[in-house]
Residue, then its C-alpha position, 0 to 999 in steps of 0.5 A: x455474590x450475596x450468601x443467599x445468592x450463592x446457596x441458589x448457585x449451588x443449590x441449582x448445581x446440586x452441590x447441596x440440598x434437602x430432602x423435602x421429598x424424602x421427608x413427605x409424610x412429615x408435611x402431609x401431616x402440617x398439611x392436615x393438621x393446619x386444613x383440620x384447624x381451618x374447617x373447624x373454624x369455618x363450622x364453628x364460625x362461619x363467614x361473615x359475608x358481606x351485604x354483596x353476597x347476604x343482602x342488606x343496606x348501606x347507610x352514608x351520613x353527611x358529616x357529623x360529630x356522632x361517634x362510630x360507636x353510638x351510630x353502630x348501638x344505634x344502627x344495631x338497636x333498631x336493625x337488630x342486626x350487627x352493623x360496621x361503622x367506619x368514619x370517612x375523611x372529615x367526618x361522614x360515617x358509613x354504616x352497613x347491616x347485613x341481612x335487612x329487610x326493606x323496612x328495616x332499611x327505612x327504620x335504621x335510616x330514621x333512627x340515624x337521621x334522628x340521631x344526627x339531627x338531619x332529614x332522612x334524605x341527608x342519609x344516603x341509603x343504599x339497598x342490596x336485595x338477598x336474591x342479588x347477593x345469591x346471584x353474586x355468589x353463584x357467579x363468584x363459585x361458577x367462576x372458580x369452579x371454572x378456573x380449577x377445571x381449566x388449570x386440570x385441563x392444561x397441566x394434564x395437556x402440557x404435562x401429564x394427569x399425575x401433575x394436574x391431579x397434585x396441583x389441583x390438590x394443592x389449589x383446594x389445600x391453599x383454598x380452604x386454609x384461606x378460607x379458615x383463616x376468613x372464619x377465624x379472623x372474622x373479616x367480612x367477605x367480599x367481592x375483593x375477597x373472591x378477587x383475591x383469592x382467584x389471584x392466589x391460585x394463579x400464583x402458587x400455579x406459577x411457582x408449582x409450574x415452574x417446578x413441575x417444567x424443571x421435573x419433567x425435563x430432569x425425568x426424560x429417559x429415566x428409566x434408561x438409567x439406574x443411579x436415581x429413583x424417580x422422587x430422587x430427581x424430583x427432590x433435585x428439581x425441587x432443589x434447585x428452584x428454591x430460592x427462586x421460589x423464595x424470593x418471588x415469595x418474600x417481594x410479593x408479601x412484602x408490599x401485600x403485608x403494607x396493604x394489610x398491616x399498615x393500610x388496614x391496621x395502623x391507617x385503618x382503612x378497613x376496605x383494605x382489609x378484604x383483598x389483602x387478607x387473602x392476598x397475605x394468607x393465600x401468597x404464604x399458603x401458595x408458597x407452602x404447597x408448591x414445595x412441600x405438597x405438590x411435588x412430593x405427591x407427584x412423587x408418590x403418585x408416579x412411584x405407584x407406576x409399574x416402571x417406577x417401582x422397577x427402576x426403584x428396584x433396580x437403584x436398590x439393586x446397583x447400591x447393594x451391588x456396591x455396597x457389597x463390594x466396597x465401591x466408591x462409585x468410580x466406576x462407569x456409571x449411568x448419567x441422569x440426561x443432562x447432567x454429565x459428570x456430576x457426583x451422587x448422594x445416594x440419601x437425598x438424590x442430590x447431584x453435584x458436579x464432580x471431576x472424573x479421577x481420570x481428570x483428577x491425575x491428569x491420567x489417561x486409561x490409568x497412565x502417566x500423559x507425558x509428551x511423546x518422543 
């Protein structure tokens, strides 16, 4: 077995572990500091939305031997607008300026023709309305709004409201650093865009779900035992689907970072680019706030409850007791449901499995087994 595949072994068995939980306020702090970073960069830059959101016109020249710089001076120069210019295949450049008026569109598209040496007609002008590109971008919100009230809904069903309210808060945090990373970047925002980012929320919903199921299932009964607190088992369960949440993570960026880096970047097929932005930024950020945001405030959130703070109280109790006394904790004790004879580590709630020393003597009530005669 591989390295990383033992550490999963052993970190599911709760031989070992980290105290994420434990270590909460450290994340919410990264959390903030990162989403502050990702507003200031959306107030100060805004985002560069793209003629299917702000309106505008799309000009495709036939093949030519005019540079994607001269077009864009003059596509500029006339517009008075910003224009992206990219060369296509063998040569056709394709030119788009937001925010354009209709006779605008018709002034750029002679410049263009004029500076090609062709009609007018050979510059193929696609024009996009600003009331359709509201329209679209009422949708694409109406749309997420949409998808965040159907995920509350099914996490408060399948689960309960603390764990809806945790997983939408990491959603809006995955959101806007995202986002921020758009305004920062300066990328142009599209309807692949949108599609992306509503496939990142799905994925980091997959994996705070996966750790949500492992929580409720270790939380069954837990007040009818009195070794762990309630954001102990949490730490466990978060544990134990660490590196499932790791190399889900790793296979899905990797081919994700080829569209971003190696299609939009070295291959410079700039399409590429609005999709896979989102993608990369938002996979990293999914995978960052299920296990350092949504579990850990789970924990906060269901420690404010009146049996949690008893049964925390009681854990504090029983480890004083045998403090006091100098017990090593071999004696009768309480089991979390489901994990019979396992061992404690009272600092993070890890759990491993452990022979009782009954077992370990090979003894029975204290004695010596041997044959009977």
């Amino acid at each position: 077995m591989s390295k990383l595949g033992n550490l999963g072994a052993r970190l599911y068995r709760g031989e070992v572990g980290y105290d994420f939980v434990g270590k909460r306020k450290i994340w919410y702090g990264i959390s903030i500091l990162i989403t502050i970073t990702a507003i200031v960069g959306l107030a100060v830059r805004g985002l560069n939305m793209g003629i299917e959101f702000s309106g505008g016109a799309v000009f495709t020249t036939p093949s030519t031997s005019v540079s994607a710089e001269a077009a864009r001076e003059t596509a500029e120069a006339t517009s008075g607008h910003t224009a992206i210019v990219q060369k296509l295949g063998n040569g056709p450049l394709r030119v788009q300026v937001s925010d354009l008026t209709t006779e605008q569109s018709r002034a750029t598209q002679e410049a263009l023709a004029k500076q090609l040496g062709v009609s007018t007609d050979k510059v193929n002008t696609d024009i996009v309305g600003p009331s359709w590109g509201d329209e679209i971008a009422k949708k694409a919100w109406y749309g997420l709004g949409i998808f965040m009230i159907l995920v509350v809904i099914y996490l408060a069903i399948a689960f309960e409201w603390r764990m809806a309210i945790a997983a939408l808060i990491a959603l809006i945090h995955d959101l806007t650093i995202t986002v921020g990373v758009y305004a920062l970047v300066g990328f142009e925002v599209t309807p692949g865009t949108v599609i992306g980012l509503l496939t990142i929320l799905g994925y980091s919903l997959y994996d705070t779900v996966v750790v949500f199921d492992g929580l409720k299932e270790s939380s069954k009964d837990i007040t009818k035992q009195t070794r762990f607190t309630y954001s102990e088992i949490a730490n466990r369960s978060l544990n134990s689907t660490l590196v499932r949440s790791i190399n889900t993570t790793v296979v899905a960026l990797l081919p994700v970072a080829g569209l971003l880096f190696i299609g939009g970047g070295f291959l410079g097929a700039g399409m590429l680019n609005d999709i896979s932005l989102a993608l990369f930024v938002g996979l990293a950020a999914g995978a960052y706030s299920s296990i350092f945001i949504a579990t850990p405030l789970v924990a906060d959130l269901k420690e404010r409850d009146p049996q949690m703070r008893a049964l925390a109280k009681r854990v504090r109790a029983k480890r004083a007791a045998q403090a006091a006394k100098g017990e090593s904790g071999e004696e009768p004790r309480d089991e979390v449901p489901g994990d019979e004879e396992e061992g404690e580590d009272a600092a993070t709630g890890v759990v491993g499995p452990r022979q009782s020393a009954a077992r370990a003597r090979g003894t029975r009530g204290g004695r010596p087994q041997g044959k009977r005669r």
